[in-house]
Structure formats: structure tokens, C-alpha cells
N, C-alpha and C positions, 0 to 999 in steps of 0.2 A: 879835602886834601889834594884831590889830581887837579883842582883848579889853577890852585898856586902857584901848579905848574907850567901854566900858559900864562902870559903876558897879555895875551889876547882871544876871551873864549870866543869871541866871532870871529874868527880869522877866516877868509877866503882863501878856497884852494881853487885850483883850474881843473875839469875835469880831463882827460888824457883818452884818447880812444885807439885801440890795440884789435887789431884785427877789424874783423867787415862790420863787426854789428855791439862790440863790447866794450863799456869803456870804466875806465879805472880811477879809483883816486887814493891818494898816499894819504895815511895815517899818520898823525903828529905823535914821533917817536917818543914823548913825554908818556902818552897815552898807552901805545908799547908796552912800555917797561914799567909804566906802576901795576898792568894787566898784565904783567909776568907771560904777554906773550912772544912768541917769536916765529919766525919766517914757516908757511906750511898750515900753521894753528887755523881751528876756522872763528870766525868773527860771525855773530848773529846779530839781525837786522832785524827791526820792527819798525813798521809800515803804520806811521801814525794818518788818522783822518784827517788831518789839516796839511798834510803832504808833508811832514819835515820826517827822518830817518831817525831810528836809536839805535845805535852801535853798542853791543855787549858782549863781554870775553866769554859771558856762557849764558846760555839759554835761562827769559826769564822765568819764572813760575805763572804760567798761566793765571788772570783773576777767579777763573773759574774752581782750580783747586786750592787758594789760601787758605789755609786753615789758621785758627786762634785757641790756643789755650788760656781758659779763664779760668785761675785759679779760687775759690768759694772761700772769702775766712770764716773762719767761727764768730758767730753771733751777727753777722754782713745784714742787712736792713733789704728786705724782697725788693725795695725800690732801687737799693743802690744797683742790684748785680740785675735789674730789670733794664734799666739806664745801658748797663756796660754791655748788654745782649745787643740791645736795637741800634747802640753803638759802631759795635763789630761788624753787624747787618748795615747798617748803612758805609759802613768804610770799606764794603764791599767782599768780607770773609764770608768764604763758602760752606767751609765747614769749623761749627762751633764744639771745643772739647771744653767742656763743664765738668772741675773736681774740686773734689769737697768730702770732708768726713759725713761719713755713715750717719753720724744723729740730722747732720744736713738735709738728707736727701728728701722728707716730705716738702721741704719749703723749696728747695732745689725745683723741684718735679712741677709743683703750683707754677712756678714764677716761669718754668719753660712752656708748659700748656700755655699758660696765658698772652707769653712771647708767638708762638707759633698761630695763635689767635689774632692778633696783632697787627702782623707782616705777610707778605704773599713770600710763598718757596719756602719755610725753613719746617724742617718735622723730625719727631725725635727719631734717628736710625736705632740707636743701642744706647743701652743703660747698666749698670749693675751698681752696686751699693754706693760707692764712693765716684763713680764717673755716670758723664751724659754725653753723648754726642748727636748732634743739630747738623742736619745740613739742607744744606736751598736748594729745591731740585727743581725749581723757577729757573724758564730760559732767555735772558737779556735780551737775547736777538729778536726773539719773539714779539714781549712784551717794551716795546718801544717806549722812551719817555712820551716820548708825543702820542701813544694808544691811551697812556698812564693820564694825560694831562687833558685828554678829551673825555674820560670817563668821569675824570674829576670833575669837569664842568661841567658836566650834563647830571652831574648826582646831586653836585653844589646847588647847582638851578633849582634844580625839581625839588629839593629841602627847600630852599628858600620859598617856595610857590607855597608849596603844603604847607608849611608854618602859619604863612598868614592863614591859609585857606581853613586851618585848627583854630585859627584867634576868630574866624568869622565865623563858624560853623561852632567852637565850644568842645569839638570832636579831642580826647583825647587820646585816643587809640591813635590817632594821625599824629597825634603830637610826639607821643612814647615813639612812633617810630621813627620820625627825624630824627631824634636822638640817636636812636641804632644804627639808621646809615651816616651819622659822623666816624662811624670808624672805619666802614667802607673808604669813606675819604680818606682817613689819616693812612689806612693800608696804603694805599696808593703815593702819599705822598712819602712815603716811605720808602717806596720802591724807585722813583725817582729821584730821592737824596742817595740811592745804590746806586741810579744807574750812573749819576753825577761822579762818583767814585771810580766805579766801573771805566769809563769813559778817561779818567786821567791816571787807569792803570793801564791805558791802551787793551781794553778790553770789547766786545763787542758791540757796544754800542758806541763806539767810536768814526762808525758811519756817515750816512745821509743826520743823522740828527746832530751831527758835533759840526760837520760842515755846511748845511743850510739855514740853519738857526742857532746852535750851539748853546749846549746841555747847561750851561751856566744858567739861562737865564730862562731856558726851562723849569731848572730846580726854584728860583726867585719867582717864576708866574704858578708854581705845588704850591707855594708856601701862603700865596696870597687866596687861589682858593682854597685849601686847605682852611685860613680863617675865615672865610664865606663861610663855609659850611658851619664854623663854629658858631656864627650869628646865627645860620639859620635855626639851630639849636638852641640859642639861647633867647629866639621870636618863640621859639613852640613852648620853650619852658617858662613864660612869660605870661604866656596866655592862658596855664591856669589859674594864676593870681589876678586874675581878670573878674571878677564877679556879673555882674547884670550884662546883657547884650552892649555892645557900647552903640552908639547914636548912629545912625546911614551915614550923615557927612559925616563925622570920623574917622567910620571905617571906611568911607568910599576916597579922604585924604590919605589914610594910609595905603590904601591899595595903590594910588596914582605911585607917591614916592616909592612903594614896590618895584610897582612896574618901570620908573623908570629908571630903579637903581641895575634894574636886569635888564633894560634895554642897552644900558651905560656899558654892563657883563658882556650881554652876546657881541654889542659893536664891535671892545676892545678885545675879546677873544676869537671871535671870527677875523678879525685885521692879521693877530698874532698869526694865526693859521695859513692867511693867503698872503703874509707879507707886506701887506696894505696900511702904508705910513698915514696915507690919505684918511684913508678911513679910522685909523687910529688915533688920529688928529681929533675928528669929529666927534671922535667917543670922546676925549677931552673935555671940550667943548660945552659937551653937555654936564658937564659937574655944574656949572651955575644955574641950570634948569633945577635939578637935582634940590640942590641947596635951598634955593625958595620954597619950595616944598618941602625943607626940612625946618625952615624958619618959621613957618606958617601951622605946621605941626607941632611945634613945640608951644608954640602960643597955647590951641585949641589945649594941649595934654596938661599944661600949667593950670587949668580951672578945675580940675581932679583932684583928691586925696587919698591920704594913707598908700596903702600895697597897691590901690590903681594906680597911683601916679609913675609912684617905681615903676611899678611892670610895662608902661605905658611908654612911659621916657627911658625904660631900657630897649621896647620894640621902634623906637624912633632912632637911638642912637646906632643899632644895629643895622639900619636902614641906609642910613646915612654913611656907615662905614664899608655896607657891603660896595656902594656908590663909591666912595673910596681908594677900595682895592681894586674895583674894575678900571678906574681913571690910571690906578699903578700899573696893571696890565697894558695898558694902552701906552704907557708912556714907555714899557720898556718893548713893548710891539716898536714903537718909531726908533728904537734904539736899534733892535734886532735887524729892521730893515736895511738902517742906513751904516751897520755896521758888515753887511754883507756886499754892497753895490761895490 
């Protein structure tokens, strides 16, 4: 509505300087009067990380204490009102009020432990029969996306290593656990699709991370380890429908395209980190290394059958894809550079 009321939302004003050190600029009187203010009133400023100004007739609510009311319907599916938590949580609400009729409350209770399992910051403060309240007492400033997105990678990596390291070894205690730290991962990526929120509520991480890299394409390099990890998960669970030891060159081809789907990782995520277009180039580059060795694997895994095959041509295609996501890496590293110079 207060658009409509400008001809022109980018209009230039000239600043005005009023004594030794202060200087002034006049308000588009449109803006005024839809903000029922007038002369004396104070006006509140917010100091965004990209350097542009927000102008507000009153003070806004901090991101830190948004709260959301989420009302429970009767008979609601634990998945749907699980969905609407990590929702609320990622669009950046601090504190969650959960109501709902009394016969609600054990499945209420379940679908919150498991939430608060989940995600980093949220835990139940108070309860009573028909209410819940959540709240994140995780500190933005602290846990940076770029802390979030180097932990990612080095949890991503290290699954990925043990995975095969369980398909060679038959070890499934090593396997079971990969599985476990994919939600290490997804916490994390989760707290990253916050802080992406957080960041375009002018919120605290609207810093060094919004202006030297910028949180956007942070959250797009979560999302892509985040499916690392889910490979690597789906290498460990792979290998126990693996029966007899598989043959040295086999396993000594899949280790190669291992390795160099993770050499393809650290290139394109060390570039991301030092800003290095160059070097994110290279990691590029190397997808057609990559790929021979995923053609030459799928030859050897085609002379297999039954449940080996599958399992076999699912630990190749995962291979091939973690190589994949690290090429995407790399490609929005040369983005990131050459969208800051």
C-alpha cells in the first residue's frame, strides 16, 4: 500500500549537513503520513550488513524474541505438526507456543522431544496439559553459518571415508554409525537454513558472513553437503547387502573414484573458504577425471547379480554423485568470488 504511494521507490535525495559533524536527510512526506507520524516523533534505523538503512515508525521486534503460536488440530498426523515445528525453526522463531486439547498431549510431547533432537537451541521451557512452549536458547552470533558449514564438511567427509571403509572391512558397527551422524549433519543444516532467515530479519548474523560471502549461497553449499552425507549413508547401508568379500581391483576401483570424488570436495570447499575462483575452476575440472572412473565401474559392477548388483550400482552411483555436489560447490565458490570483487 505505501508503495503506491511513490512514483518512484528509488528516488534520490541529496544529503544536507547542519552543523560541524551532522548531516540530515528529509523523509518523503507520503511515508509521513501513512506512518501517522509528525514533527518531534522518533524514527528507528536498522543498520543492515550490506550497508543500506531501514527506516521504521517503531521499533522492530528483535529475531531473537519472535515467538509463533501453533495451534494442534485434533486428529493432526505427528508428521504434519513435526513439518510445521522445523518450519517455524528455520523461518527463524525463537520461541514455539504449542496448543492443543489434553487427549493431544502424549503425541504433542513425542513429536517435541524428537523436534528438540533434531535441531541445535530449541528445548522444552514449560508445559501443562493442553500447552508447550519451545524455545532456542542457541546463540546466532556465536555459531556462524560458515562454523555450521565447516563442521558439515568435515562430518560429510569422514562418513563418506568410513562408509567405504565398512564396505571393505564388512564392519557393521562402522556402518550403523554413519547412519547416526547423518543427523548431526541435517542438525546443522538446519541451523543454517536459520541462520539464512535470521540474516534477512536483519538479525545477527547479518555480519562478516552476509557481506563476504553471503548467507544465500551458504544455505545452497548446507544443502549440497547435507546430501553428501546422505550418500554416504546410503554407501554404508549398501554394504550390508554385499555378501562375499568383493575382488582387490574392485574394491581398489572403488576406492580410487572415492578418493577422487573427495579430493573433487576438499578442492571445491577449500576454494569456497579462501575465495579462490582459481582453484574452484580446477575442482571443476576434475568431474571428467571423476567420471571415467565411474564408467569403468559400472562396467566391472554390470558382471554381478541379484542384491549385489543393486547394492553395488547404488555404492557407484553415490560416488558419482557425491563428485557431483562437490563440482556444485565449486561452481557456486566461482560465483561467490566474482560476485564480491
Amino acid at each position: 500500500m505505501w508503495m503506491e504511494r511513490f512514483e518512484d521507490p528509488m528516488e534520490a535525495r541529496k544529503l544536507q549537513k547542519t552543523g560541524g559533524s551532522t548531516y540530515t536527510l528529509s523523509l518523503p512526506k507520503a511515508w509521513v503520513l501513512d506512518a501517522h507520524l509528525k514533527a518531534g516523533d522518533a524514527v528507528f534505523i536498522d543498520a543492515l550488513g550490506d550497508g543500506a538503512l531501514v527506516l521504521r515508525p517503531s521499533p522492530a521486534t528483535p529475531p531473537s524474541r519472535r515467538a509463533k503460536v501453533i495451534e494442534v488440530t485434533p486428529g493432526e498426523p505427528r508428521d504434519h505438526l513435526l513439518r510445521k515445528l522445523i518450519g517455524a525453526y528455520v523461518s527463524g522463531y525463537a520461541v514455539l507456543d504449542l496448543r492443543f486439547k489434553p487427549d493431544a498431549g502424549p503425541m504433542v510431547r513425542r513429536v517435541a522431544r524428537d523436534f528438540t533432537r533434531m535441531v541445535i537451541g530449541p528445548e522444552i521451557l514449560e508445559e501443562t496439559r493442553s500447552s508447550l512452549i519451545l524455545q532456542d536458547l542457541s546463540n546466532p552470533a556465536e555459531m556462524s553459518a560458515e562454523k555450521s558449514l565447516r563442521r558439515m564438511y568435515m562430518t560429510a567427509r569422514a562418513m563418506h571415508e568410513d562408509a567405504l571403509e565398512a564396505l571393505r572391512t564388512r564392519d557393521e558397527a562402522l556402518a550403523k554409525d554413519v547412519a547416526q551422524r547423518d543427523e548431526d549433519v541435517d542438525r546443522l543444516y538446519w541451523m543454517v537454513a536459520k541462520q539464512y532467515s535470521l540474516a534477512h530479519l536483519g538479525g545477527p548474523t547479518t555480519g562478516a558472513d552476509w557481506r563476504r560471502t553471503g548467507i544465500h549461497n551458504y544455505r545452497l553449499v548446507a544443502k549440497l553437503l547435507e546430501r553428501v552425507a546422505d550418500h554416504a549413508e546410503r554407501i554404508a547401508s549398501a554394504a550390508s547387502a554385499i555378501g562375499p568379500p568383493l575382488e582387490p581391483r574392485l574394491l581398489k576401483d572403488l576406492q580410487a573414484g572415492s578418493g577422487t570424488a573427495l579430493a573433487i570436495l576438499d578442492q571445491a570447499f577449500g576454494a569456497l573458504m579462501a575465495r579462490d575462483a582459481d582453484g574452484a575452476n580446477r575442482a571443476v575440472d576434475r568431474a571428467h577425471e571423476l567420471q571415467k572412473l565411474v564408467d569403468s565401474l559400472a562396467h566391472r559392477v554390470a558382471t554381478h547379480k541379484g542384491e549385489e548388483l543393486l547394492a553395488l550400482g547404488s555404492v557407484v552411483d553415490s560416488i558419482q554423485r557425491t563428485g557431483g555436489y562437490a563440482t556444485d560447490i565449486a561452481e557456486i565458490a566461482i560465483n561467490h568470488v566474482l560476485a564480491q570483487e
